[in-house]
C-alpha positions in Angstrom: 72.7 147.0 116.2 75.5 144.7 115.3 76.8 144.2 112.0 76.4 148.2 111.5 72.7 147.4 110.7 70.0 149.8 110.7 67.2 147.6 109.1 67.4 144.6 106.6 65.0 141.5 104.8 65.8 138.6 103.4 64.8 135.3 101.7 66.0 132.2 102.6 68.3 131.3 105.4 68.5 133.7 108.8 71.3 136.0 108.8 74.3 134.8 111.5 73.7 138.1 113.3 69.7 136.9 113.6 68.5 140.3 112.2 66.4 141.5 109.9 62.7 140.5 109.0 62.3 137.1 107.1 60.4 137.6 104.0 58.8 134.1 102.6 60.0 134.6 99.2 62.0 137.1 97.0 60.1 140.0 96.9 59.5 143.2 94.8 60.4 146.7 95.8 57.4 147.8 96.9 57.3 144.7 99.4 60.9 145.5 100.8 61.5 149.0 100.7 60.1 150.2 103.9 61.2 146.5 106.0 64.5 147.5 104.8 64.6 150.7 105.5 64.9 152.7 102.3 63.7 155.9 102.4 63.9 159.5 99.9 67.0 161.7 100.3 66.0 165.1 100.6 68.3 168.4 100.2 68.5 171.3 102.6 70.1 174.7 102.9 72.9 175.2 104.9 73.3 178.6 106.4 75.9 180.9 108.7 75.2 182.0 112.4 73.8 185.4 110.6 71.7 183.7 108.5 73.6 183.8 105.1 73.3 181.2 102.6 76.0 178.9 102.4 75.7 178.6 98.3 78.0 175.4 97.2 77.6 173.1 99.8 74.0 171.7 101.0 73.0 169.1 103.4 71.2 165.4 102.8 68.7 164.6 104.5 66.7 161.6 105.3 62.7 162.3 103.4 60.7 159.9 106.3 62.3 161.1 109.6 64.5 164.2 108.7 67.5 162.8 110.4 71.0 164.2 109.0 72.8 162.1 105.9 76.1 164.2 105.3 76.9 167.7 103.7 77.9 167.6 99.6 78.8 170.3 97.5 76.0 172.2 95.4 76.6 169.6 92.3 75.7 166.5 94.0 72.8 165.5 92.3 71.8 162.2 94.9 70.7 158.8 93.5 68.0 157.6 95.2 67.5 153.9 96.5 64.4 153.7 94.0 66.6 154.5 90.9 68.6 151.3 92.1 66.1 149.5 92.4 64.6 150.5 88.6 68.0 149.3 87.3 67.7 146.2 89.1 64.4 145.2 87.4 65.8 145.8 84.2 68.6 144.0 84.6 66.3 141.3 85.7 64.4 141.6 82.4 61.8 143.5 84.0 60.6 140.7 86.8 59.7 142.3 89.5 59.5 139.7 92.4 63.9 139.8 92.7 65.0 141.2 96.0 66.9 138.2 98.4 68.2 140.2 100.9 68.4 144.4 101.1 68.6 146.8 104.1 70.3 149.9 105.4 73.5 150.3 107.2 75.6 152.4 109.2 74.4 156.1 111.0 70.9 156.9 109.9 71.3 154.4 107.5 73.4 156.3 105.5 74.3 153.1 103.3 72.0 150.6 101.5 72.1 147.8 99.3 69.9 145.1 97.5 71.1 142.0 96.4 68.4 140.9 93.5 68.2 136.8 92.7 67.7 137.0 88.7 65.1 135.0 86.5 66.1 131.7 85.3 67.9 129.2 86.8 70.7 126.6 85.3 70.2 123.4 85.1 72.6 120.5 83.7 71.4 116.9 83.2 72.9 114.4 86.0 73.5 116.8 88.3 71.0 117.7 91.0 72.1 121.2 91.7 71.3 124.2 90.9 72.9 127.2 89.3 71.8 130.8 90.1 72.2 133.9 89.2 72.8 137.4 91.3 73.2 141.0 91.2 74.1 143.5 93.7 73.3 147.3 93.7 74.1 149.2 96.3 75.4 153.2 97.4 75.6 155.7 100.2 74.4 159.1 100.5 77.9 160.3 102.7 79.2 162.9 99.6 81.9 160.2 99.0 80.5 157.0 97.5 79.2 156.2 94.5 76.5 153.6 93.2 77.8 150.2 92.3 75.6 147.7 90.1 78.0 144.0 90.0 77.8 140.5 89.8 79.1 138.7 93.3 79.5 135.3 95.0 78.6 136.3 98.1 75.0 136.3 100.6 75.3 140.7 101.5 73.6 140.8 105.1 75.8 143.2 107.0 78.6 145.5 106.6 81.2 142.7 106.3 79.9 140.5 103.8 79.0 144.6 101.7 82.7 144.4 101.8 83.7 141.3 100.9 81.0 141.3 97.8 82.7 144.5 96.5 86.2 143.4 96.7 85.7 140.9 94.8 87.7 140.5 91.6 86.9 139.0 88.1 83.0 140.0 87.6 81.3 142.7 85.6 80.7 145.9 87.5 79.5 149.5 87.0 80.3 152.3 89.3 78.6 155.5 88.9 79.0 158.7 90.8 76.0 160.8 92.2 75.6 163.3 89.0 72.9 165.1 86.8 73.1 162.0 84.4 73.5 159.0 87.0 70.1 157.6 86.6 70.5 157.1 82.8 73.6 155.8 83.5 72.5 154.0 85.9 69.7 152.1 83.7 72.0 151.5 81.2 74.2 149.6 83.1 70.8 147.5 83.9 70.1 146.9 80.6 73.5 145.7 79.5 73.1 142.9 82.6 70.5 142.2 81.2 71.8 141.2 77.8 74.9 139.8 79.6 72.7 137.3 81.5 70.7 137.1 78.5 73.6 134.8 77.1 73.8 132.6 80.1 71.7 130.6 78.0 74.9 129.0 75.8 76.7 128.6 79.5 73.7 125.9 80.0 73.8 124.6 76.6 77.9 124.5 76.9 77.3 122.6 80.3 74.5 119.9 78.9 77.0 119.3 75.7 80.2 118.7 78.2 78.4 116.0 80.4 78.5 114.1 77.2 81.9 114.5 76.8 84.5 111.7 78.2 87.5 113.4 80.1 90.5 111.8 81.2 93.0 112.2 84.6 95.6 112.9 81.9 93.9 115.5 80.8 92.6 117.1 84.1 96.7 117.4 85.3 97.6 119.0 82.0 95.0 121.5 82.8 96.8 122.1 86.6 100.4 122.3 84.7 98.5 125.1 82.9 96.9 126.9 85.1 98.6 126.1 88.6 102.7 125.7 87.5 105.4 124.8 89.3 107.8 127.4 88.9 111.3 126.2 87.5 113.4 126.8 91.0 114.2 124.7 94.0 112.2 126.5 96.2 109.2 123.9 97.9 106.0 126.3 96.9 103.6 124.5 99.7 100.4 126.9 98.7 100.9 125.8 95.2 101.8 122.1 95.3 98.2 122.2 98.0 96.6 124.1 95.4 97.5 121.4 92.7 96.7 118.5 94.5 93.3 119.8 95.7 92.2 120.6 92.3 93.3 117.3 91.2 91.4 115.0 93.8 88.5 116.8 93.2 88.5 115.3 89.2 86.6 112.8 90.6 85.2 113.4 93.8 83.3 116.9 93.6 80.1 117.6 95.6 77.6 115.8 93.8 79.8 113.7 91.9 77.6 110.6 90.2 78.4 108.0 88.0 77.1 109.9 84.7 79.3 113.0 85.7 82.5 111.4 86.9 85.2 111.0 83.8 83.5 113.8 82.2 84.6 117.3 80.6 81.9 118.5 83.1 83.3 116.9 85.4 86.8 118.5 85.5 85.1 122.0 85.0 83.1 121.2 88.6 86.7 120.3 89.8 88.0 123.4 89.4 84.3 125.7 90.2 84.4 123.3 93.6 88.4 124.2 94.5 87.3 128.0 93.5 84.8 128.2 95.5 86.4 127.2 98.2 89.5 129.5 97.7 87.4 132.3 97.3 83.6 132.6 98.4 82.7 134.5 101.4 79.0 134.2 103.0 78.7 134.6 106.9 75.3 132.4 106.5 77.1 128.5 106.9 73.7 127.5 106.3 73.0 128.3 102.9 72.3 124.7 100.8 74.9 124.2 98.1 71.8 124.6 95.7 72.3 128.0 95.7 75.6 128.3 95.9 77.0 125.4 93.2 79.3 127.3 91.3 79.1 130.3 92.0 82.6 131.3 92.7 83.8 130.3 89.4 81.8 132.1 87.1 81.6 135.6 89.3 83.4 137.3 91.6 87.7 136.6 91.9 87.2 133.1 90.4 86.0 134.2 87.2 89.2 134.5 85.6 90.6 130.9 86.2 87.2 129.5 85.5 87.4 131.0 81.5 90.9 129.9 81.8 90.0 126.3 82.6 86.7 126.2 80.8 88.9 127.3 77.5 91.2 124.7 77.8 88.3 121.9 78.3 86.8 122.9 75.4 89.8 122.6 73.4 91.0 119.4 74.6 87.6 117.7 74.1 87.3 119.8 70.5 84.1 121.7 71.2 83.0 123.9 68.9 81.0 126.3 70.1 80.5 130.4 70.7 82.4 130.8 74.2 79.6 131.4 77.1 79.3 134.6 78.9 80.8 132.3 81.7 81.8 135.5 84.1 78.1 137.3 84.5 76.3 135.0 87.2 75.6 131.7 88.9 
């Protein structure tokens, strides 16, 4: 199959490759597991022409159909897909019904992931959009990788976008290596997610206060001198000065812009999540409605880091007071 997939589902809009089964709605493990294509990774001896036991290396094994997975030494202790998919719930505060897209890559599917959709969505007065929130767990049974747990911008549904999701820089990730101790590990890492997205909460409540909060132009290029300079030299910097003046038509003309949100510190901040996300996200789906996406750039994945930067700054120009925002876990 193209896109190095073996099997795949997903929620929402049809893959560009057209794989995969459509499921109606996010859907639990139980609903995905076998359309996707996980399956148990069992061990197996490996032996010499005369029948002697090899005794530090053993093979992996597919548990449904037997077909070969790679050879690991004796201490490989494998993570199954189901332990990912345990951690996933808990980061999801134990809702069930998560799973957007998941599926199985590569020779005998070797690879998987599951990109879970998490409880709970944002939502700030005047604006019509959406902001959601996503995590993406995902490892291969090859001896070499280990199992990855991160917040990301980007819609997984092949082998590229896999790639692009886990290069991404800026978000929260744990990477854990196929040991005795990797499941605990592993749901610990869901349950800090959890807690992480737990405080998403004062993002919305930050959001809702800043709409009420008039913002000037002045302002808005003070922010760019901050955050996009001009080095001091004589040399003409074209990326930067297009940087700079995307960022600062955007003050007032952002997707979605209304009359309530134009001039406002919420405002500016969409300025900047709007020139982020198109700096930065990466989804091979050019379908997917901004509802879902709004955002999302700036507050995971490589924009995360400018976003606190330019968030900070708002709230200290406009002399908010409040406990800074978990702004890097999800949108």
């Amino acid at each position: 199959m193209p896109a190095a997939i073996e099997k795949m589902v997903y929620a929402g809009d049809t893959p560009w490759h057209g794989l995969g089964t459509a499921i109606p709605r996010n859907g639990t493990w139980e609903e995905v597991r076998h359309a996707a294509g996980f399956y148990d990774v069992v061990e197996a001896q490996l032996s010499l022409p005369d029948g002697r036991i090899i005794p530090d290396r053993k093979a992996l094994c597919r548990g449904d159909d037997g077909r070969y997975l790679s050879t690991v030494g004796s201490d490989y202790c494998p993570l199954q897909f189901e332990a990912l998919a345990r951690a996933g719930i808990i980061a999801a505060h134990n809702v069930e019904a998560i799973w957007h897209t998941a599926g199985t890559l590569g020779p005998a599917g070797v690879r998987g992931w599951m990109l879970a959709e998490l409880p709970g969505v944002i939502r700030v007065r005047h604006d019509r959009t959406e902001i959601r929130k996503y995590v993406l767990l995902t490892t291969a049974h090859d001896g070499l990788s280990a199992a990855i747990l991160a917040n990301v911008a980007t819609r997984v549904v092949c082998r590229n976008t896999l790639g692009a999701a886990l290069k991404e820089r800026g978000g929260s990730r744990w990477t854990i290596r196929h040991t005795a101790n990797a499941e605990k590990r592993l749901e610990e890492a869901g349950r800090a997610f959890a807690y992480m997205t737990a405080e998403m909460a004062d993002f919305e409540q930050l959001c809702n206060v800043l709409v009420g909060e008039r913002y000037s132009e002045a302002q808005h290029l003070a922010d760019i001198d901050a955050i996009i300079p001009l080095p001091n030299d004589e040399k003409p910097h074209p990326k930067l000065k297009k940087a700079r003046e995307r960022v600062a038509a955007l003050f007032d003309t952002f997707q979605g812009v209304t009359p309530e949100l134009r001039g406002t510190a919420y405002g500016a901040f969409q300025a900047w999540t709007e020139y982020l996300r198109d700096k930065h996200l990466v989804d091979a789906a050019p379908e997917n409605p901004r509802t879902l996406r709004r955002a999302m750039a700036s507050t995971v994945g490589e924009g995360a880091n400018t976003a606190s930067t330019a968030l900070g700054r708002i709230i200290t120009q406009t002399r908010i007071y409040m406990r800074p925002p978990a702004v890097p876990v999800a949108a």
